[in-house]
C-alpha positions, 0 to 999 in steps of 0.5 A: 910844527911851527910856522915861523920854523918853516919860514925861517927855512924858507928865507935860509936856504933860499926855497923860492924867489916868492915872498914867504907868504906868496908862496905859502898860498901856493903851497896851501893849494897845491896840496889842498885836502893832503893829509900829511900827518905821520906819512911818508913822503917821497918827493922826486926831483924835488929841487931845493927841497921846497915841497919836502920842507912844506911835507915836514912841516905840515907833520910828515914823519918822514921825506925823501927828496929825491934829486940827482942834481947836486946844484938842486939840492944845494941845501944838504950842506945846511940841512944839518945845521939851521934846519930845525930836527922836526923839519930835517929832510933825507936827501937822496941824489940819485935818479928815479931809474937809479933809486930802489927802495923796498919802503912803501910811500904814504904820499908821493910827489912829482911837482913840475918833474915829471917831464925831467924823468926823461925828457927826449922819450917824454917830449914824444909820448904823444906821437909814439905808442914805444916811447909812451910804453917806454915810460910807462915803465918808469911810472909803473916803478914809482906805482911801485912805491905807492901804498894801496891808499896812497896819494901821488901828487903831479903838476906840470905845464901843458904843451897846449898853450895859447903862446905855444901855439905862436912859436912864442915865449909866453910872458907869464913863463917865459922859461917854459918850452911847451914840446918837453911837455905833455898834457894833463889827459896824458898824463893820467892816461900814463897813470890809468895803465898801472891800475889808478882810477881816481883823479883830480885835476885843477888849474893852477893859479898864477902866483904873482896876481894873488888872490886874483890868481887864485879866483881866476883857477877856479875858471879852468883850463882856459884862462891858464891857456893864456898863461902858463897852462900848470895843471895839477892832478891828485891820483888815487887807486879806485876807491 
């Protein structure tokens, strides 16, 4: 697919305040060693359809972008018109409890939503055993959709971060409130209850500082401990 015809995309309907190439890199990253080609995709609470797009233009055969939220998913009027045939997303507004679906997904993404599912039960996973089975319920039903050697894709923030733990806003996310979100050993442990026994998870690097963001995830958890604490973890059934 070409790349011009993705940036293009990404400029029309506006899919990040980041420079095209700035967020490219990005997007390389996070979906390190996904292999997109002929699969099928469902990416809940995409938003703007930024990862769908990546999906489709990194050769998906198909993708769903699941948004219950007209205002995230605003580009449904243009999708028609200025996107390219091959990169044309299905734009579905409904919510994870709304969907049902007897497809089966090659790959499934939950890039910074995870937490949106429900956030007044997700915000207390960590303290109570009802809310963490409550939810364990809604991740069964995504489980459900996952084929046996499918991929599912989760990023979020920590609630452990260096700025949390001061009551403050920290500089480099300031729109972040870390209590509506978990950590990474949470999350998977959400995940191990539905049978998946293969992660991995890296530290996401800070976008704005470029290649010097990108060598500094390479150092773990502790240097996004004082930044942003973004995580990224890449599930799998055992092999």
């Amino acid at each position: 697919m070409s790349l011009e015809s993705f940036k293009q995309i990404h400029s029309n309907l506006k899919l990040s305040h980041h420079p095209f190439k700035r967020s490219l890199n990005y997007l390389k990253w996070a979906f390190k060693s996904i292999d997109f080609n002929g699969k099928a995709v469902l990416d809940i609470g995409g938003g703007n359809g930024i990862y769908s797009y990546y999906s489709k233009y990194s050769g998906a055969k198909r993708c769903i972008n699941l948004e219950p939220f007209e205002a995230g998913s605003k580009n449904v009027k243009i999708n028609s018109q200025t996107v390219n045939d091959n990169l044309k997303i299905e734009i579905i507004n409904k919510t994870i409890q709304e969907f049902n679906t007897n497809e089966k997904f090659d790959i499934i993404i939950l890039h910074d939503s995870i937490n949106h599912l429900d956030e007044p039960i997700f915000s207390s996973i960590h303290k109570s055993r009802k809310d963490f089975e409550t939810y364990s319920l809604l991740i069964k039903k995504i489980s459900s959709f996952l084929k046996n050697d499918g991929t599912i894709i989760v990023t979020d923030c920590s609630r452990y971060n260096f700025w949390g733990f001061l009551g403050l806003k920290s500089p480099f996310a300031p729109s972040i409130e870390w209590d509506i979100h978990q950590s990474p050993s949470l999350i998977i442990k959400l995940f191990k209850s539905q049978g998946f026994d293969n992660f991995k998870i890296r530290w996401s690097p800070f976008k704005r500082f470029g290649l010097l963001g990108r060598i500094i995830s390479f150092l773990g958890f502790l240097p996004s401990f004082f930044m942003q604490s973004h995580f990224n973890i890449r599930i799998h059934y055992k092999d």
